[in-house]
C-alpha positions as CSV (number, residue, x, y, z in Angstrom):
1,X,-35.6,50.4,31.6
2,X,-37.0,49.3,34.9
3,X,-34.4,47.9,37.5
4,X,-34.5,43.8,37.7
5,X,-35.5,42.5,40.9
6,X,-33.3,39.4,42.5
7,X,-34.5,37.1,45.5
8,X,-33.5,33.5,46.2
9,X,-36.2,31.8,44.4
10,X,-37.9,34.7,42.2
11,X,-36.5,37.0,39.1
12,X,-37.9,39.9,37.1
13,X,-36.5,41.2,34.4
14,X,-37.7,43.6,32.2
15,X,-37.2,44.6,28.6
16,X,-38.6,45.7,25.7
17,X,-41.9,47.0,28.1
18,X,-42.4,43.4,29.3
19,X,-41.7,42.9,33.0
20,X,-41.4,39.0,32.7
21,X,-41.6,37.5,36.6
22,X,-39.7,33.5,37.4
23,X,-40.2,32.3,40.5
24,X,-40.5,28.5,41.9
25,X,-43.6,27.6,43.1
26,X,-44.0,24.7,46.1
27,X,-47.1,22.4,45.4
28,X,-48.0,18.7,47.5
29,X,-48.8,15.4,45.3
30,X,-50.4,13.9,48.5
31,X,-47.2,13.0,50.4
32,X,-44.7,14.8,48.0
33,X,-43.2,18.3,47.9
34,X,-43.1,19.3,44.6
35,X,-41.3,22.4,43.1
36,X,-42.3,23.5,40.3
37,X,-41.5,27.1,38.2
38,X,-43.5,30.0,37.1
39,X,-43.0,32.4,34.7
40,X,-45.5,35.3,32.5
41,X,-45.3,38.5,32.2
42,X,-46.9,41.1,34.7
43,X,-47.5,43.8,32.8
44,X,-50.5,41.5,31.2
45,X,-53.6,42.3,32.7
46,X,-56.2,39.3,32.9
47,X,-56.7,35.8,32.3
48,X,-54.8,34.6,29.2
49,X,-53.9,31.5,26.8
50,X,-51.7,29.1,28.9
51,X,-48.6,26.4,28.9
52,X,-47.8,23.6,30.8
53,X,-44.0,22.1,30.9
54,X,-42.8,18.8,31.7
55,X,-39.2,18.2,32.1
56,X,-36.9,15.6,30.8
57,X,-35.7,13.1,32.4
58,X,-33.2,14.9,34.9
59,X,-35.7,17.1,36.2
60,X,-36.7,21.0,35.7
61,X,-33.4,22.2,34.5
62,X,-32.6,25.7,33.1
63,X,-33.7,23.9,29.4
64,X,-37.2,24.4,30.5
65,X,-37.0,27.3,32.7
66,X,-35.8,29.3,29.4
67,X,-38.7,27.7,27.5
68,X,-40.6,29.1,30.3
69,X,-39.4,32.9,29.7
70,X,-39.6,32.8,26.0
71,X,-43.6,31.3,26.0
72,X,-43.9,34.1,28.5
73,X,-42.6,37.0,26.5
74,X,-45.2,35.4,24.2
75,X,-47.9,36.6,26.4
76,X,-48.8,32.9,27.9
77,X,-48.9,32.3,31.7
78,X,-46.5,29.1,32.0
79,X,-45.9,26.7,34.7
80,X,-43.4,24.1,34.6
81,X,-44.3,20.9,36.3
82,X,-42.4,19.0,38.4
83,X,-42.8,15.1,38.5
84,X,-40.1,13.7,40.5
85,X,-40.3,16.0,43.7
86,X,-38.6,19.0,45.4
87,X,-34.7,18.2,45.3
88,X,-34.8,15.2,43.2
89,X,-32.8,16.2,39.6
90,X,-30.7,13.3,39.0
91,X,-27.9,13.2,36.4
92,X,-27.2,10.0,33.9
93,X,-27.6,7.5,34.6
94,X,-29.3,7.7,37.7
95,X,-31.9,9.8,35.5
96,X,-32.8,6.9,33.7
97,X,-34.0,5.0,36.4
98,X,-35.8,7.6,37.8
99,X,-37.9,8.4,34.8
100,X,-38.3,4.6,34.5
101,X,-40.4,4.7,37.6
102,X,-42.6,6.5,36.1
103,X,-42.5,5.0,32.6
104,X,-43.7,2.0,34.3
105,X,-46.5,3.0,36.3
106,X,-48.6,5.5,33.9
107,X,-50.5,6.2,36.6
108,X,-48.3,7.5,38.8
109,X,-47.1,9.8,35.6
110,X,-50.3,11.1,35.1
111,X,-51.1,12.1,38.8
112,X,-47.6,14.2,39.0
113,X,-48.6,15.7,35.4
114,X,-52.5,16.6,36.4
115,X,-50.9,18.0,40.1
116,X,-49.0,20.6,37.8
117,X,-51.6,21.1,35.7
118,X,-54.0,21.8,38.7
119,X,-51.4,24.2,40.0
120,X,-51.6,26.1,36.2
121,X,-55.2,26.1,36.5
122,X,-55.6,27.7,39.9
123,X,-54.0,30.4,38.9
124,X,-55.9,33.7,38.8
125,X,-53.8,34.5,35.2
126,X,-54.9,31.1,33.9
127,X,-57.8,31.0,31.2
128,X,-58.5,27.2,32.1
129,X,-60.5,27.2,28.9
130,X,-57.1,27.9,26.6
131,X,-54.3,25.2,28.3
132,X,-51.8,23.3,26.1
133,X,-49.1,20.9,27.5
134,X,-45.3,20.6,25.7
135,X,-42.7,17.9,27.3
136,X,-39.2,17.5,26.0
137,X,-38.0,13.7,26.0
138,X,-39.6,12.2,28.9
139,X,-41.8,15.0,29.4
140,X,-42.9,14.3,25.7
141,X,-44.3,11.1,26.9
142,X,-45.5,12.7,30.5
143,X,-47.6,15.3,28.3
144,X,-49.1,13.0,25.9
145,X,-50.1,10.7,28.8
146,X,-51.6,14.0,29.8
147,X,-54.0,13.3,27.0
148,X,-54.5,9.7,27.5
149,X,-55.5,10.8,31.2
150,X,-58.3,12.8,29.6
151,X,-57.4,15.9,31.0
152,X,-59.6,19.0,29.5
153,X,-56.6,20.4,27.5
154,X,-56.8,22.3,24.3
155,X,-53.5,20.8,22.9
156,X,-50.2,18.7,23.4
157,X,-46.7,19.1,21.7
158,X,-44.0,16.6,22.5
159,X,-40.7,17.6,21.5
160,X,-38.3,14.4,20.8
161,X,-40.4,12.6,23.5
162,X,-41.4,8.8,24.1
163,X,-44.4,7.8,22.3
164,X,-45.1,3.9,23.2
165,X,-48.1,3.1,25.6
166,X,-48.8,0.2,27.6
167,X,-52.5,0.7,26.8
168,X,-53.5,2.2,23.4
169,X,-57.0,2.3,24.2
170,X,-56.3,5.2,26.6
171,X,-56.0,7.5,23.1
172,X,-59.6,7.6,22.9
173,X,-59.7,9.6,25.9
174,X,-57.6,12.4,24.1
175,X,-59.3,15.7,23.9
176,X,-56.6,17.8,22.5
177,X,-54.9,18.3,19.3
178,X,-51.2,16.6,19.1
179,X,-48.1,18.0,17.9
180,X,-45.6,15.9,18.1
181,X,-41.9,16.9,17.0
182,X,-39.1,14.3,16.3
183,X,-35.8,13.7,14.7
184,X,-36.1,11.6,11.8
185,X,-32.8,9.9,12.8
186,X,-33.7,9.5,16.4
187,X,-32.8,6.3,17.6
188,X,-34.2,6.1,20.9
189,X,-37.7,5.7,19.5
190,X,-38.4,2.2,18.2
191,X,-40.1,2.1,14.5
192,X,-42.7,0.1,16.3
193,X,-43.6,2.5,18.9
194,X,-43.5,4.8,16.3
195,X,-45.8,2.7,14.1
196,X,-47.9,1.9,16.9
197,X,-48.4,5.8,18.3
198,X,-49.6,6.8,14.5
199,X,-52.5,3.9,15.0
200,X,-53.5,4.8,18.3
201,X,-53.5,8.4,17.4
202,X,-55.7,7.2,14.1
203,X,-58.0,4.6,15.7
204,X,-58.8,7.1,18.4
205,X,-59.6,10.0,16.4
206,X,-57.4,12.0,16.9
207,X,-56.5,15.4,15.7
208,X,-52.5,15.1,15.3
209,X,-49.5,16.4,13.1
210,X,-46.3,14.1,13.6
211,X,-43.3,16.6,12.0
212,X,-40.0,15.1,11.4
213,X,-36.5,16.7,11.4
214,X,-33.9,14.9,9.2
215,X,-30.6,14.8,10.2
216,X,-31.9,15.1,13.7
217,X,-31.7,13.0,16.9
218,X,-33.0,12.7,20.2
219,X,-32.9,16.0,22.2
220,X,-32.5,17.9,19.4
221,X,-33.6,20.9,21.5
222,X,-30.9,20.9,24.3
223,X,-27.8,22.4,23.5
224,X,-25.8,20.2,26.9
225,X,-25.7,17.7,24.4
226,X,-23.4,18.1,22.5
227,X,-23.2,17.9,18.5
228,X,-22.2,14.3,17.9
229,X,-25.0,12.5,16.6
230,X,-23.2,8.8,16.8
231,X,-24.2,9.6,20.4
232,X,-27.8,9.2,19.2
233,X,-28.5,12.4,21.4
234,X,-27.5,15.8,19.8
235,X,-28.6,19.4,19.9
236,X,-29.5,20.5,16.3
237,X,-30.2,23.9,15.7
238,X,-32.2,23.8,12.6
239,X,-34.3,21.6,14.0
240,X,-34.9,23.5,17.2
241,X,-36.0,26.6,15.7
242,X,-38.3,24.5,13.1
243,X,-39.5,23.3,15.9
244,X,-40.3,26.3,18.2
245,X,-41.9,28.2,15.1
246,X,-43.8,24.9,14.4
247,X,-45.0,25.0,18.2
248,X,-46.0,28.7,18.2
249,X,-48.0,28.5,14.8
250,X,-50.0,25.1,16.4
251,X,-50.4,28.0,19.5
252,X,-51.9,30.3,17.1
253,X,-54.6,27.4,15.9
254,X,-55.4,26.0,18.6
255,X,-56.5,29.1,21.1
256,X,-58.3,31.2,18.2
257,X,-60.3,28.1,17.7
């Protein structure tokens, strides 16, 4: 087994033949320093099938950074974007008013969201033809607004992520097929937004698969938090591996299309 390489802000390990490389990557949104995270595997020759992250609403945490490695020992060239800005992970409930900057003003959302994916895309590993986008919680929303930016992505899968929109309309600019992964007993997403995504995603055409877990509630993915459902946040571990094999399979569709 080849010896694993350590340095502040990059990480190979290798195992099982794959030598899979993390390392943060710097990027400007006009003003903003941005620091996003890298990961794939080097012993992959060429352009390949690739994934952009968005974060929840504290930031890039490890959460996505291990979603990172295991797409990567998939064979996909991943990038994790990062919307709020170099330094900025903020902790509840200062996280909640951060992401509701960017809940309010779509806009901006969709310029940090399109600066990662521009990052992803320059890429010299990147087959700009075969992207998808995932989010978790906020980043659920951040990568569907993806879509409603019209961003040339082959698909989208939000995992326990905000589905409201300020302007419906913008689903007609969708390109990409929609996964979208939610616990049935989720409390954080209103039956009307719920209702209201389902038309948008209909009226617009759109090519989507809503799954939902029961027993499961919002961040159903992240193991920080906790198992106590009353809290109307809890990991679930049914539901996250139903959920992965679910995202992987929609992989499989959409980039042998």
């Amino acid at each position: 087994m080849k010896r694993a390489l350590f340095a502040l802000f990059s990480l190979v390990t290798s195992f099982a033949g794959a030598s899979i490389v993390e390392k943060s990557v710097e990027y400007k949104v006009g003003d903003v320093l941005c620091e996003g995270w890298h990961a794939y595997d080097d012993e992959i020759e060429g352009k390949r099938p690739s994934v952009l992250i968005v974060h929840q609403w504290t930031g890039i945490s490890d959460h996505e950074k291990n979603s990172a490695r295991m797409l990567a020992e998939l064979g996909y060239n991943v990038f994790v974007a990062d919307v709020y800005g170099k330094g900025i992970r903020p902790m509840p409930p200062e996280s909640g008013k951060e992401a509701g900057k960017y809940k309010t003003d779509r806009a901006l959302l969709r310029e940090r969201v399109k600066a990662g994916l521009k990052v992803l895309n320059k890429d010299s590993r990147t087959n700009p033809t075969k992207v998808a986008c995932i989010g978790y919680c906020f980043g659920g929303l951040a990568a569907i607004e993806l879509g409603r930016s019209g961003a040339p992505i082959k698909g989208i899968v939000s995992f326990h992520g905000s589905l409201d929109s300020p302007t419906p309309a913008d689903g007609k600019k969708i390109k990409a097929k929609v996964l979208v992964l939610h616990g049935a007993d989720d409390p954080f997403v209103a039956p009307k937004d719920m209702a209201a995504f389902q038309e948008e995603m209909k009226d617009s055409g759109v090519d989507y698969k809503l799954v939902e877990y029961p027993g499961a509630v919002h961040a159903f993915t992240q193991k920080g938090a906790g198992n106590d459902n009353s809290k109307g946040a809890a990991y679930n571990e049914a539901a996250d591996k139903a959920s992965w094999e679910e995202m992987k399979a929609f992989f499989g569709r959409i980039f042998t299309e």
